[in-house]
C-alpha positions in Angstrom: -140.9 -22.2 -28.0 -138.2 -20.3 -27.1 -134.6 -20.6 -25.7 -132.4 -19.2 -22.8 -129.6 -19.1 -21.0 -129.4 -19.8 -17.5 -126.7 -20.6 -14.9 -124.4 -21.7 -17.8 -127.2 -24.2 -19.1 -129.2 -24.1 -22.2 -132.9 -24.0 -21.8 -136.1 -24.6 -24.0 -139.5 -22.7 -22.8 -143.0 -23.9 -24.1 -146.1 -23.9 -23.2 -148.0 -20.5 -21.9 -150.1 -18.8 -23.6 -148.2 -17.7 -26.8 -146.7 -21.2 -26.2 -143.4 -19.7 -25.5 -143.7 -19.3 -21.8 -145.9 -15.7 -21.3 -147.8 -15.6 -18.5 -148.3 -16.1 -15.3 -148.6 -19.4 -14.7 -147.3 -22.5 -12.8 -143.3 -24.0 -13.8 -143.2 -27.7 -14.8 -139.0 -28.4 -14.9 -138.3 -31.7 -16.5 -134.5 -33.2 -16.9 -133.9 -35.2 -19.6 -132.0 -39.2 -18.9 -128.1 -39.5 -19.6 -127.2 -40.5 -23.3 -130.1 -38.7 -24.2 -130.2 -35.5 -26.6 -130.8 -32.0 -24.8 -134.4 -31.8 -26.4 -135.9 -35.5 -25.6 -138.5 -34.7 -23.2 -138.9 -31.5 -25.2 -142.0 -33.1 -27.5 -143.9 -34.3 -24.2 -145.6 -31.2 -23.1 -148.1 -31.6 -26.2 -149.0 -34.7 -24.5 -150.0 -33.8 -20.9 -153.4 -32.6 -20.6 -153.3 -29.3 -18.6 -154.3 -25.3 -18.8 -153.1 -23.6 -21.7 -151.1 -21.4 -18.9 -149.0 -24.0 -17.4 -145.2 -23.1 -18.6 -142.5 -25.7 -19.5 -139.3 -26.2 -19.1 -136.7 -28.1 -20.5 -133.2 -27.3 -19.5 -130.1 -29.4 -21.7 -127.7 -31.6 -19.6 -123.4 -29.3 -19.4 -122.0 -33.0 -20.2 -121.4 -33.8 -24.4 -121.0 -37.4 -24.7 -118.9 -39.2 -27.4 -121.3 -42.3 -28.1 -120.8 -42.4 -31.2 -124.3 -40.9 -32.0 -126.4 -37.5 -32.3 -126.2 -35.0 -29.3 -125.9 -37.1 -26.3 -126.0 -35.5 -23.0 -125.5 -36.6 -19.1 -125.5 -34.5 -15.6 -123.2 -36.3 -14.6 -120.8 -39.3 -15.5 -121.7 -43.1 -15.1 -119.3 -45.9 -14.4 -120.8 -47.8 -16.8 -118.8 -51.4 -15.8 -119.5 -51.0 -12.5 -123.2 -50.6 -13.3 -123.3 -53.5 -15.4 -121.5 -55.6 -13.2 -123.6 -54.9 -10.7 -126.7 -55.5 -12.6 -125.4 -58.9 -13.7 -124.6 -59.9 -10.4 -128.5 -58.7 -9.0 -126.5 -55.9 -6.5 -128.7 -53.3 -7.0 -128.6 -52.3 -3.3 -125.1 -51.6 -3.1 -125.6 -49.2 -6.0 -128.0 -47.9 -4.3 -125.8 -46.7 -1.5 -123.5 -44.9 -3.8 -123.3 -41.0 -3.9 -122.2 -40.9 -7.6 -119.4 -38.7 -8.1 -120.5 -35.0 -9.6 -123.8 -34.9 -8.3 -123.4 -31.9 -6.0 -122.4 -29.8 -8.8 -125.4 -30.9 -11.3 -127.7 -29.9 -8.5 -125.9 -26.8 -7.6 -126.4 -26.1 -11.2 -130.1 -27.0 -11.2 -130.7 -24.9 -8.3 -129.0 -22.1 -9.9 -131.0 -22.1 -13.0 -134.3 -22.5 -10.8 -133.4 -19.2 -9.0 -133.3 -17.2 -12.2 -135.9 -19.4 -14.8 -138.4 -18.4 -11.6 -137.4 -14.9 -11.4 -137.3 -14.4 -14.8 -140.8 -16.3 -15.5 -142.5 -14.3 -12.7 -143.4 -18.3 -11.0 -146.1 -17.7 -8.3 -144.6 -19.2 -5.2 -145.6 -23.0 -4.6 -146.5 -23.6 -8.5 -143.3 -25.1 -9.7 -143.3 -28.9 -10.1 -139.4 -30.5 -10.8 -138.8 -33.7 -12.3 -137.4 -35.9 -15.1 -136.9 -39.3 -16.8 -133.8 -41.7 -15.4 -130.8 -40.0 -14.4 -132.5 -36.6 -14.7 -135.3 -37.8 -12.6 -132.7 -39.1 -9.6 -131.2 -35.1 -10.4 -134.1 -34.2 -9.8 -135.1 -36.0 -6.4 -131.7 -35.0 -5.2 -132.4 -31.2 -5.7 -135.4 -31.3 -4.1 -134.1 -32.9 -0.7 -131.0 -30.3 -0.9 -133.4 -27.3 -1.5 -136.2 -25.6 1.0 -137.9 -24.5 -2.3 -142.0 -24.6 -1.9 -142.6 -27.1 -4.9 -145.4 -28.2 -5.9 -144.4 -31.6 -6.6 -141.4 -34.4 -7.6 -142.3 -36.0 -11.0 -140.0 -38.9 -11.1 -140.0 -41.3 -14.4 -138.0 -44.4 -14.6 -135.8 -43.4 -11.3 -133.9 -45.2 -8.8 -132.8 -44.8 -5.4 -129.4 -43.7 -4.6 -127.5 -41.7 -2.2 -129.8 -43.8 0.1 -128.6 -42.7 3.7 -128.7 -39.5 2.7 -131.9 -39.3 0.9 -133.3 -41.5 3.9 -132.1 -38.7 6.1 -133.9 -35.8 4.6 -137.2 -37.4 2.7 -139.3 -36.8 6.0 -137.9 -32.7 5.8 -140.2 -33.0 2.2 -143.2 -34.6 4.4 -147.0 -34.0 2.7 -144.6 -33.1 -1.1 -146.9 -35.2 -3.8 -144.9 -37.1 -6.0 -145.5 -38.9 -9.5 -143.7 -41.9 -9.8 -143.6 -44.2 -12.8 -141.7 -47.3 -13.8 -142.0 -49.9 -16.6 -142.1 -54.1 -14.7 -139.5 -54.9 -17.6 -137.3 -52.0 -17.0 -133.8 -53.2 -18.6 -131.6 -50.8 -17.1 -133.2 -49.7 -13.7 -134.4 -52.2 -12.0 -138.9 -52.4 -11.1 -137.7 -54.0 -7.2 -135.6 -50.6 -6.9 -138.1 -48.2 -8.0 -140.8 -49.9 -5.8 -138.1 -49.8 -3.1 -138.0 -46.4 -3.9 -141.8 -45.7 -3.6 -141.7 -47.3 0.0 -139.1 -44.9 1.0 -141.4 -42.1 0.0 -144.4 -43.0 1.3 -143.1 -44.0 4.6 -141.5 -40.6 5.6 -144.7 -39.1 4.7 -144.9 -37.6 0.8 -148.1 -39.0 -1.1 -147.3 -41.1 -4.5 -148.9 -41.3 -7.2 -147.8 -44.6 -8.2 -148.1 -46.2 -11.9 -147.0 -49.2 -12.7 -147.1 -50.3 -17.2 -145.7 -53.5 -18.7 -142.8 -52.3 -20.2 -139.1 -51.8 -20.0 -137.2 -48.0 -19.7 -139.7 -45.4 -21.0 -143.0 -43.1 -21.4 -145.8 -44.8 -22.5 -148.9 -42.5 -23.5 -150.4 -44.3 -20.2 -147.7 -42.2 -17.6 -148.4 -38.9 -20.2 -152.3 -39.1 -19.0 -151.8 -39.8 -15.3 -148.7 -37.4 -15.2 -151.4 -34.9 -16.7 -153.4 -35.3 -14.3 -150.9 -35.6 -11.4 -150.1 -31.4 -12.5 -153.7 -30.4 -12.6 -153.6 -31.7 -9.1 -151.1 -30.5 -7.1 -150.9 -27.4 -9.7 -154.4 -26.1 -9.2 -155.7 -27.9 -6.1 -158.1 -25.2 -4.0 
């Protein structure tokens, strides 16, 4: 692997065929969950079962945490009471509502680091698939409904809905996009009814999902690696 530096983020680049990103093949952009180190999802590409020419990346979260252990990152800050409270009290809908504050730049930021990682790689145009785990996958969802990028696909692990007007407002502008969507029934911290919720909202405005469901709480089993592999071969190398 290799590492770069792009729109003022750090970056890890795998996969390829010198397994450092040569080539020309198709993108796969993952963003990592808040709290979480800068290389967590880093490990996962060795796990998805696709062509030796599929690139990775893996870009590191601008926000250093103080929690007291290793390198924790975040795209943006959560109001971690308020979440709490709210999860306590079962008012996940009103979360859901929320545009949480410093969004726009994290996905002003992404987009800027899309614009030169593709240039850069060489990406054929529509062969770039964007997603992540948690808060990067909710980063994620948000850059592709602010974008008119040709993706491939949304790979969205462990996410939630929020912004919902707005992301209401603009899903049908992303009609016929496949999307992988994941999420544990014992999810401790985002909630299974909001991620179904979620999947609904998708499917309704017109963007196929690739839905799987694992008993299980805020993570990725080996069961999402496999159909995540194959999601990519998919939409990645679909005639």
């Amino acid at each position: 692997m290799r590492h770069e530096h792009w729109a003022g983020l750090d970056v890890c680049i795998t996969g390829g065929l010198d397994r450092e990103g040569s080539g020309e093949g198709p993108l796969v952009v993952l963003l990592h969950g808040f709290g979480a180190p800068g290389n967590d999802l880093v490990a996962l590409w060795r796990y998805l079962n696709v062509p030796d020419e599929v690139r990775f990346l893996f870009p590191v979260a601008p926000m250093q945490l103080d929690m007291g252990f290793g390198d924790a990152r975040a795209w943006w800050m959560l109001d971690m009471e308020r979440i709490t409270q709210a999860r306590a009290q079962g008012q996940w809908d009103a979360l859901s509502q929320e545009i949480p504050r410093g969004i726009a730049p994290a996905r002003t930021q992404i987009l800027d680091m899309l614009s030169q990682a593709t240039e850069s790689l060489a990406v054929p145009s529509q062969s770039l698939v964007l997603g992540g785990f948690s808060q990067g996958a909710m980063l994620s969802t948000d850059v592709v409904l602010h974008s008119d990028i040709p993706f491939a696909g949304l790979a969205l692990l462990s996410s939630t809905l929020i912004a919902k007007q707005e992301w209401l407002a603009r899903f049908p502008n992303r009609k016929d996009l496949p999307v992988f969507q994941s999420h544990g029934i014992n999810d401790p911290i985002l909630a299974f009814s909001m991620a179904q919720q979620l999947r609904d909202h998708i499917q309704t405005a017109g963007l196929p999902v690739r839905w799987v469901e694992f008993h299980g709480g805020h993570e990725i089993p080996i069961q999402v690696l496999e159909a995540l592999g194959g999601f990519l071969q998919n939409v990645l190398f679909r005639e």
